[in-house]
N, C-alpha and C positions, 0 to 999 in steps of 0.2 A: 410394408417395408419397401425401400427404394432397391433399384438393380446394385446397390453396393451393400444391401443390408444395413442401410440406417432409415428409421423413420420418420415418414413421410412428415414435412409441415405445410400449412394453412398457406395461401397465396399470400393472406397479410405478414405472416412470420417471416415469408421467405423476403422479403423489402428488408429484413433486419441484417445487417453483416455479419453478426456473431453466428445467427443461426446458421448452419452447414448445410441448410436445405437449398439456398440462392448461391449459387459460385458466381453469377455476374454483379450482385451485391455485393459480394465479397472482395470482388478482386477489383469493384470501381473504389471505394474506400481503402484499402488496402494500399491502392497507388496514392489514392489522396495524402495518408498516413504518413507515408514514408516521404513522401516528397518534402525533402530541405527537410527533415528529420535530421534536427540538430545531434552531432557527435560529440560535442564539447561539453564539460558541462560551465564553463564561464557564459554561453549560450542560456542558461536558464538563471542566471543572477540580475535582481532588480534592485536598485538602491532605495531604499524607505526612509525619510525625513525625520516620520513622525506616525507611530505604529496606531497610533488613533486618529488619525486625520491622515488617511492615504486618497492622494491626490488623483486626481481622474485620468493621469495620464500613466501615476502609478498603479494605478488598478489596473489599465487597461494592459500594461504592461506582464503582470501578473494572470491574468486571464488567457489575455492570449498563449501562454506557453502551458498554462495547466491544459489549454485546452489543446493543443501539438503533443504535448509530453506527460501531462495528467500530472503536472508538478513544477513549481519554481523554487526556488533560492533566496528570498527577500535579505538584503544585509542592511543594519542599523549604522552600522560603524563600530569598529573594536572598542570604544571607547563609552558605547551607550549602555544607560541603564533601565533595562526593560522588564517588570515584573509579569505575574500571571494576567493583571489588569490589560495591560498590552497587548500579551496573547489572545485574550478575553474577545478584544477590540477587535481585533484582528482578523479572528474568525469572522466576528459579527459581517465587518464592510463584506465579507466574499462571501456571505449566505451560510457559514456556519454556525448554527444557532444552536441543535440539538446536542449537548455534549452524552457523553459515553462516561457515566458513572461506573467504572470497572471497581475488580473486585479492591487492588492496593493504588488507587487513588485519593490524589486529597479531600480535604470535605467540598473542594471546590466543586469536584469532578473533574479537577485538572492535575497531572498526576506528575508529582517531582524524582524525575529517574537519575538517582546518584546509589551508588554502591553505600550497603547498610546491612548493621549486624539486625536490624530488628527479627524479631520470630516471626516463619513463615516468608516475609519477604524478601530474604537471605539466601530462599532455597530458589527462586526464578532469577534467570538468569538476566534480566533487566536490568534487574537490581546489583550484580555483581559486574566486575573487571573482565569478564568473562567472552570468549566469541558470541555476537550474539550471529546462529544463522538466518538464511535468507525463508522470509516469510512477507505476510500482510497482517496488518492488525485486527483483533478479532476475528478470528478465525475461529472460536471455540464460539462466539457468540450465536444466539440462535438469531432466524430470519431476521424478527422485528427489531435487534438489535442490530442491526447491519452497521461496520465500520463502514461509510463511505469516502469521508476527508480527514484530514489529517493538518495540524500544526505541530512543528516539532521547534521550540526555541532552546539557544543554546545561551546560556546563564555564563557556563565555564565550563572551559576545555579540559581537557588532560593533559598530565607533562607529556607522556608519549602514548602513541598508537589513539585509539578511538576513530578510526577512520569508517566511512559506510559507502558502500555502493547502495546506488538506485538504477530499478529496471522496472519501466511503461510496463503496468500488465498487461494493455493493448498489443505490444510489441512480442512479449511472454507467446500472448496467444497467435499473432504472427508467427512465430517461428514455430511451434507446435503444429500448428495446423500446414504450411508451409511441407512439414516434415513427412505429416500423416494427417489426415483429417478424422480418420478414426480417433488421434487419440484426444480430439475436442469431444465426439460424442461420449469418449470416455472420462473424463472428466467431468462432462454435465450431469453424468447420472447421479439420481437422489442420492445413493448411498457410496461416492466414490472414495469419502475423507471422514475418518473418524476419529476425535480425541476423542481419547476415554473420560468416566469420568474422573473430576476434578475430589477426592478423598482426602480428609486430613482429623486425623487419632479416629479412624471408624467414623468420620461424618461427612455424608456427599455435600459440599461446597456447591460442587459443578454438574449437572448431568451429561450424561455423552452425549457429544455432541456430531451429528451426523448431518452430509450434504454434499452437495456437490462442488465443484473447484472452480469451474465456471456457469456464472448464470447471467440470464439475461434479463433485467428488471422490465417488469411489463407495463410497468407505467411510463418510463421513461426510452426504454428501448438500449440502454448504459450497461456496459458490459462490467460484470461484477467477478473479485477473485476472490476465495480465502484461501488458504497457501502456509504450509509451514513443511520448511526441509527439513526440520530435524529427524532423528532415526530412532529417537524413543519414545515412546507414548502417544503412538499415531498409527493408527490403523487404516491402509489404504485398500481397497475393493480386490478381491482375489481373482483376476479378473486378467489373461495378457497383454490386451490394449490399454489397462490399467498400468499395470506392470511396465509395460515400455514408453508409457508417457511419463509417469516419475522418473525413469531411469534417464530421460530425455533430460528433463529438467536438470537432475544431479550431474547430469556432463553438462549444461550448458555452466552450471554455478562453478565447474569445478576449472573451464576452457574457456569461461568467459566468451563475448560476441559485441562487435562495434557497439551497440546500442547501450552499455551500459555505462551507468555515470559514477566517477569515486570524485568524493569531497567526502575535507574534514571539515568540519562546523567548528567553527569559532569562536565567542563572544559579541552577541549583536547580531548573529546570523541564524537564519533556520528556515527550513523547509515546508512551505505549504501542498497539499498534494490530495489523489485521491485515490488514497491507500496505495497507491505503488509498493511493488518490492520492494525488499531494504534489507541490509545487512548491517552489522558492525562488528569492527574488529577488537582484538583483546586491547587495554588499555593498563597505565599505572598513572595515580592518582598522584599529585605532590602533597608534602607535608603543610606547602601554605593551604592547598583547598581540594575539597573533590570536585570531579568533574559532573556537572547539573546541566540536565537539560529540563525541561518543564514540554508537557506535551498532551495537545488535547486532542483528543478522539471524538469524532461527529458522526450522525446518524445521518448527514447533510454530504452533499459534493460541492465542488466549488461551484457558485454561480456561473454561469455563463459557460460550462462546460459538459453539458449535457451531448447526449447524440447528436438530436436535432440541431444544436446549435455549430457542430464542428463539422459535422458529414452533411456535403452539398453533395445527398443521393437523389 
Protein backbone atom coordinates (compact mmCIF):
# COMPACT_ATOMS: atom_id res chain seq x y z
CA UNK A 1 0.00 0.00 0.00
CA UNK A 2 1.04 3.68 -0.67
CA UNK A 3 1.63 6.35 2.39
CA UNK A 4 -2.20 7.39 1.49
CA UNK A 5 -3.43 3.82 1.74
CA UNK A 6 -4.09 3.18 -1.98
CA UNK A 7 -2.26 0.38 -3.85
CA UNK A 8 0.79 0.52 -5.19
CA UNK A 9 0.99 0.28 -9.46
CA UNK A 10 3.63 -0.97 -11.85
CA UNK A 11 5.98 2.07 -13.20
CA UNK A 12 4.19 1.16 -16.76
CA UNK A 13 0.64 1.77 -15.11
CA UNK A 14 1.62 4.80 -13.51
CA UNK A 15 2.48 6.46 -17.45
CA UNK A 16 -1.55 6.04 -17.49
CA UNK A 17 -3.67 9.27 -16.22
CA UNK A 18 -6.46 7.48 -15.14
CA UNK A 19 -4.40 5.39 -12.93
CA UNK A 20 -4.07 7.35 -9.33
CA UNK A 21 -0.81 5.89 -8.82
CA UNK A 22 1.20 8.91 -11.38
CA UNK A 23 -0.08 12.53 -10.04
CA UNK A 24 2.49 14.12 -12.71
CA UNK A 25 0.58 11.98 -15.52
CA UNK A 26 -2.18 13.05 -14.21
CA UNK A 27 -2.17 16.58 -13.97
CA UNK A 28 0.15 16.80 -17.56
CA UNK A 29 -3.15 15.47 -19.25
CA UNK A 30 -5.40 17.00 -17.15
CA UNK A 31 -4.14 20.51 -18.32
CA UNK A 32 -4.06 19.23 -21.82
CA UNK A 33 -7.92 18.20 -21.34
CA UNK A 34 -9.21 21.29 -20.20
CA UNK A 35 -7.48 23.56 -22.33
CA UNK A 36 -10.07 25.45 -24.89
CA UNK A 37 -12.36 22.75 -23.30
CA UNK A 38 -15.27 23.91 -25.31
CA UNK A 39 -18.29 25.43 -23.04
CA UNK A 40 -20.87 25.81 -25.65
CA UNK A 41 -22.28 23.12 -26.95
CA UNK A 42 -22.95 24.81 -30.73
CA UNK A 43 -18.92 24.22 -30.34
CA UNK A 44 -19.55 20.46 -30.91
CA UNK A 45 -22.13 20.83 -34.04
CA UNK A 46 -20.88 19.59 -37.58
CA UNK A 47 -22.81 19.95 -40.81
CA UNK A 48 -23.16 16.51 -42.65
CA UNK A 49 -24.05 16.62 -46.53
CA UNK A 50 -24.62 13.24 -46.91
CA UNK A 51 -24.43 10.60 -44.01
CA UNK A 52 -22.93 8.00 -46.37
CA UNK A 53 -20.36 9.75 -48.00
CA UNK A 54 -18.78 12.02 -45.03
CA UNK A 55 -16.30 14.10 -46.47
CA UNK A 56 -12.62 14.25 -45.20
CA UNK A 57 -12.86 17.45 -43.98
CA UNK A 58 -16.10 16.25 -42.30
CA UNK A 59 -14.70 13.47 -40.52
CA UNK A 60 -12.00 15.21 -39.65
CA UNK A 61 -14.26 17.61 -38.06
CA UNK A 62 -16.08 15.08 -36.16
CA UNK A 63 -13.07 13.46 -34.84
CA UNK A 64 -11.45 16.09 -33.69
CA UNK A 65 -14.14 17.01 -31.08
CA UNK A 66 -14.88 13.30 -29.94
CA UNK A 67 -11.56 13.45 -29.36
CA UNK A 68 -11.56 17.03 -26.86
CA UNK A 69 -15.07 16.18 -25.73
CA UNK A 70 -15.64 12.21 -26.55
CA UNK A 71 -18.65 13.55 -28.59
CA UNK A 72 -20.16 15.71 -31.41
CA UNK A 73 -23.40 16.91 -32.75
CA UNK A 74 -23.49 15.91 -36.70
CA UNK A 75 -26.76 17.98 -38.15
CA UNK A 76 -28.32 16.75 -41.74
CA UNK A 77 -30.60 19.57 -41.99
CA UNK A 78 -34.31 19.67 -40.57
CA UNK A 79 -35.44 18.81 -43.78
CA UNK A 80 -33.47 15.45 -44.39
CA UNK A 81 -34.55 11.98 -44.54
CA UNK A 82 -32.29 9.55 -42.84
CA UNK A 83 -33.01 5.97 -42.10
CA UNK A 84 -31.29 3.27 -39.86
CA UNK A 85 -29.25 2.67 -43.39
CA UNK A 86 -27.59 6.15 -42.68
CA UNK A 87 -26.95 5.48 -39.09
CA UNK A 88 -25.51 2.09 -40.32
CA UNK A 89 -23.17 4.12 -42.54
CA UNK A 90 -22.25 6.33 -40.26
CA UNK A 91 -21.04 4.45 -37.73
CA UNK A 92 -19.11 2.51 -40.31
CA UNK A 93 -16.77 5.92 -41.79
CA UNK A 94 -15.86 6.42 -37.78
CA UNK A 95 -14.84 2.82 -36.96
CA UNK A 96 -18.13 1.55 -35.53
CA UNK A 97 -18.60 -1.60 -36.64
CA UNK A 98 -19.50 -4.00 -33.62
CA UNK A 99 -23.19 -3.13 -32.90
CA UNK A 100 -24.73 -4.02 -29.40
CA UNK A 101 -27.73 -6.45 -30.05
CA UNK A 102 -29.49 -5.46 -26.53
CA UNK A 103 -32.30 -7.06 -25.04
CA UNK A 104 -35.59 -4.48 -26.96
CA UNK A 105 -33.65 -3.79 -30.03
CA UNK A 106 -34.57 -4.22 -33.61
CA UNK A 107 -33.56 -7.30 -35.49
CA UNK A 108 -31.26 -4.82 -36.91
CA UNK A 109 -29.56 -4.38 -33.74
CA UNK A 110 -30.38 -0.85 -34.07
CA UNK A 111 -32.97 -0.07 -31.63
CA UNK A 112 -36.00 2.39 -32.40
CA UNK A 113 -36.69 4.55 -29.07
CA UNK A 114 -40.25 6.06 -29.21
CA UNK A 115 -42.84 5.54 -26.36
CA UNK A 116 -44.84 2.07 -26.71
CA UNK A 117 -47.65 0.24 -25.18
CA UNK A 118 -45.80 -3.08 -26.16
CA UNK A 119 -45.37 -5.86 -23.11
CA UNK A 120 -42.44 -5.51 -21.21
CA UNK A 121 -41.08 -2.69 -23.27
CA UNK A 122 -43.54 -0.26 -21.63
CA UNK A 123 -42.08 -1.03 -18.34
CA UNK A 124 -38.20 0.70 -19.14
CA UNK A 125 -38.20 3.82 -19.07
CA UNK A 126 -36.65 4.49 -22.77
CA UNK A 127 -39.41 3.53 -24.07
CA UNK A 128 -41.77 5.98 -22.15
CA UNK A 129 -42.31 10.08 -21.97
CA UNK A 130 -40.81 9.52 -18.88
CA UNK A 131 -37.27 11.47 -17.15
CA UNK A 132 -34.95 9.50 -18.31
CA UNK A 133 -31.76 9.97 -15.64
CA UNK A 134 -28.20 10.68 -15.98
CA UNK A 135 -26.43 7.35 -16.81
CA UNK A 136 -23.97 5.56 -19.71
CA UNK A 137 -25.29 2.97 -21.91
CA UNK A 138 -24.78 -0.47 -20.91
CA UNK A 139 -24.03 -0.33 -17.74
CA UNK A 140 -25.78 -3.84 -16.98
CA UNK A 141 -23.62 -5.25 -19.71
CA UNK A 142 -21.02 -7.59 -18.87
CA UNK A 143 -17.09 -6.84 -19.83
CA UNK A 144 -17.01 -8.37 -23.25
CA UNK A 145 -20.00 -6.58 -23.93
CA UNK A 146 -18.58 -3.12 -23.32
CA UNK A 147 -20.70 -0.06 -24.70
CA UNK A 148 -17.97 2.07 -26.05
CA UNK A 149 -19.55 4.49 -28.83
CA UNK A 150 -22.66 5.49 -29.34
CA UNK A 151 -25.02 6.98 -32.46
CA UNK A 152 -27.94 8.53 -31.42
CA UNK A 153 -30.20 9.81 -34.60
CA UNK A 154 -33.22 11.75 -34.19
CA UNK A 155 -36.01 10.64 -36.73
CA UNK A 156 -38.66 13.12 -34.86
CA UNK A 157 -38.89 15.36 -32.04
CA UNK A 158 -41.43 15.97 -29.60
CA UNK A 159 -44.10 18.73 -29.45
CA UNK A 160 -42.45 19.68 -26.02
CA UNK A 161 -39.70 18.98 -23.58
CA UNK A 162 -37.43 15.87 -24.68
CA UNK A 163 -34.50 17.85 -23.92
CA UNK A 164 -30.79 16.00 -22.75
CA UNK A 165 -27.83 17.13 -21.23
CA UNK A 166 -24.33 15.57 -21.95
CA UNK A 167 -21.26 15.22 -19.60
CA UNK A 168 -17.42 14.08 -20.95
CA UNK A 169 -16.97 11.10 -18.59
CA UNK A 170 -13.30 12.37 -18.88
CA UNK A 171 -14.45 15.50 -17.23
CA UNK A 172 -16.99 13.17 -14.73
CA UNK A 173 -13.78 11.80 -13.48
CA UNK A 174 -11.93 15.27 -13.42
CA UNK A 175 -14.01 16.63 -11.08
CA UNK A 176 -14.27 13.44 -8.73
CA UNK A 177 -10.84 13.11 -8.47
CA UNK A 178 -10.10 16.82 -8.37
CA UNK A 179 -12.45 16.60 -5.18
CA UNK A 180 -11.03 13.38 -3.54
CA UNK A 181 -8.91 10.97 -5.23
CA UNK A 182 -9.92 8.25 -2.91
CA UNK A 183 -13.23 8.41 -4.46
CA UNK A 184 -11.56 7.20 -7.99
CA UNK A 185 -9.95 4.30 -6.05
CA UNK A 186 -13.35 3.79 -4.96
CA UNK A 187 -15.05 3.55 -7.91
CA UNK A 188 -12.53 1.24 -9.55
CA UNK A 189 -13.16 -1.46 -7.25
CA UNK A 190 -14.37 -4.87 -8.92
CA UNK A 191 -17.55 -4.78 -6.89
CA UNK A 192 -18.26 -0.95 -6.55
CA UNK A 193 -21.90 -0.95 -8.88
CA UNK A 194 -24.34 -3.59 -8.97
CA UNK A 195 -27.69 -4.13 -11.06
CA UNK A 196 -29.49 -6.68 -9.73
CA UNK A 197 -30.77 -9.13 -11.63
CA UNK A 198 -32.85 -8.56 -14.65
CA UNK A 199 -36.41 -11.16 -13.65
CA UNK A 200 -39.58 -11.33 -15.44
CA UNK A 201 -42.78 -13.79 -14.35
CA UNK A 202 -39.90 -15.91 -12.29
CA UNK A 203 -37.38 -16.04 -15.32
CA UNK A 204 -33.79 -14.36 -15.00
CA UNK A 205 -33.57 -12.41 -18.36
CA UNK A 206 -30.45 -10.62 -16.83
CA UNK A 207 -27.85 -11.93 -14.30
CA UNK A 208 -26.47 -9.33 -11.81
CA UNK A 209 -24.37 -7.55 -12.98
CA UNK A 210 -21.40 -6.47 -10.93
CA UNK A 211 -18.05 -4.00 -11.59
CA UNK A 212 -16.58 -1.24 -11.33
CA UNK A 213 -17.56 2.67 -12.38
CA UNK A 214 -14.32 3.43 -13.70
CA UNK A 215 -11.84 1.33 -15.50
CA UNK A 216 -8.98 1.50 -17.41
CA UNK A 217 -8.99 -0.76 -20.69
CA UNK A 218 -5.49 -2.39 -21.05
CA UNK A 219 -5.20 -2.58 -24.43
CA UNK A 220 -5.79 0.76 -25.24
CA UNK A 221 -5.05 2.69 -22.07
CA UNK A 222 -9.07 4.71 -22.71
CA UNK A 223 -10.77 5.44 -19.73
CA UNK A 224 -13.99 3.54 -19.51
CA UNK A 225 -17.53 4.43 -17.38
CA UNK A 226 -20.64 2.51 -16.53
CA UNK A 227 -22.93 4.73 -14.51
CA UNK A 228 -26.50 4.84 -13.73
CA UNK A 229 -28.00 7.57 -11.15
CA UNK A 230 -31.11 6.06 -10.67
CA UNK A 231 -32.21 5.21 -6.90
CA UNK A 232 -33.77 1.89 -7.60
CA UNK A 233 -32.40 -1.25 -8.44
CA UNK A 234 -28.90 -0.54 -8.06
CA UNK A 235 -26.73 -1.52 -5.51
CA UNK A 236 -23.62 0.38 -4.78
CA UNK A 237 -20.49 -1.05 -2.58
CA UNK A 238 -21.12 -0.37 1.36
CA UNK A 239 -18.31 1.23 1.58
CA UNK A 240 -17.71 5.43 2.81
CA UNK A 241 -15.53 6.51 -0.09
CA UNK A 242 -18.12 4.67 -1.84
CA UNK A 243 -20.79 6.45 -0.37
CA UNK A 244 -19.34 9.90 -0.84
CA UNK A 245 -18.40 9.43 -4.31
CA UNK A 246 -22.03 8.80 -5.50
CA UNK A 247 -23.24 11.43 -3.25
CA UNK A 248 -20.72 13.62 -5.28
CA UNK A 249 -22.08 12.68 -8.25
CA UNK A 250 -25.97 13.40 -7.24
CA UNK A 251 -25.05 17.05 -6.24
CA UNK A 252 -23.12 17.52 -9.26
CA UNK A 253 -26.47 16.10 -11.45
CA UNK A 254 -28.54 17.98 -9.19
CA UNK A 255 -26.11 21.84 -9.25
CA UNK A 256 -24.94 21.22 -12.48
CA UNK A 257 -20.99 22.43 -13.51
CA UNK A 258 -19.61 24.65 -16.67
CA UNK A 259 -18.86 21.50 -18.47
CA UNK A 260 -22.03 20.23 -19.20
CA UNK A 261 -23.82 20.46 -22.53
CA UNK A 262 -28.11 20.73 -23.03
CA UNK A 263 -29.41 20.27 -26.59
CA UNK A 264 -32.52 19.23 -27.89
CA UNK A 265 -32.07 16.98 -31.00
CA UNK A 266 -34.09 17.73 -33.80
CA UNK A 267 -34.93 15.99 -37.00
CA UNK A 268 -31.77 15.43 -39.05
CA UNK A 269 -29.59 15.76 -36.15
CA UNK A 270 -27.85 13.35 -33.67
CA UNK A 271 -25.13 12.57 -31.48
CA UNK A 272 -22.03 10.48 -32.13
CA UNK A 273 -19.93 9.87 -29.00
CA UNK A 274 -18.17 7.50 -26.55
CA UNK A 275 -20.74 6.69 -24.28
CA UNK A 276 -20.75 10.13 -22.55
CA UNK A 277 -23.24 10.84 -19.87
CA UNK A 278 -26.65 11.82 -20.84
CA UNK A 279 -29.73 12.57 -19.59
CA UNK A 280 -33.34 13.41 -20.86
CA UNK A 281 -36.11 15.07 -19.88
CA UNK A 282 -39.88 14.20 -19.54
CA UNK A 283 -41.56 14.82 -23.08
CA UNK A 284 -45.34 15.01 -24.77
CA UNK A 285 -45.71 13.37 -28.00
CA UNK A 286 -48.27 15.19 -30.60
CA UNK A 287 -51.17 13.45 -32.11
CA UNK A 288 -49.48 14.06 -35.76
CA UNK A 289 -46.42 11.69 -34.59
CA UNK A 290 -44.25 10.28 -31.64
CA UNK A 291 -41.01 11.37 -31.09
CA UNK A 292 -38.21 8.64 -32.62
CA UNK A 293 -34.93 8.51 -32.22
CA UNK A 294 -33.09 5.31 -33.68
CA UNK A 295 -29.85 4.58 -31.78
CA UNK A 296 -26.94 2.38 -32.16
CA UNK A 297 -24.77 1.03 -29.47
CA UNK A 298 -21.04 -0.18 -30.44
CA UNK A 299 -18.55 -2.57 -28.70
CA UNK A 300 -16.22 0.05 -30.83
CA UNK A 301 -14.91 3.96 -29.92
CA UNK A 302 -14.77 6.36 -32.40
CA UNK A 303 -11.67 6.17 -34.43
CA UNK A 304 -9.08 8.32 -33.93
CA UNK A 305 -10.04 8.79 -30.43
CA UNK A 306 -8.12 6.65 -28.37
CA UNK A 307 -5.51 7.64 -25.46
CA UNK A 308 -2.67 7.57 -27.58
CA UNK A 309 -4.03 9.53 -30.07
CA UNK A 310 -5.39 12.60 -27.88
CA UNK A 311 -2.79 12.76 -24.89
CA UNK A 312 0.54 14.13 -26.06
CA UNK A 313 2.16 12.43 -22.60
Amino acid sequence: MTAAGSPAVSDRAARNPFLPGDEAAYRAWREQKLEAYPTEVSALRVPIADPGDVSDAEYAAIVSRCAKTNMAIYDLGRGSVAGKGAVRALGRRFGLMRLDGNLYADEDSITSLQVTAAPRQRDYIPYTNRRLNWHTDGYYNVPEERIRGIVMHCVRDAWHGGESRFLDHEIAYILLRDANPRYIWALMQPDAMTIPPNIDDGVEIRAAATGPVFSVEKRTGNLHMRYSARKRHINWKDDGDTRAAVAFLQDLWTNGCPYMYHHRLVPGQGVICNNVLHNRAAFEDSVAGRRLLYRARYYDRVRGTDLCDAFRG
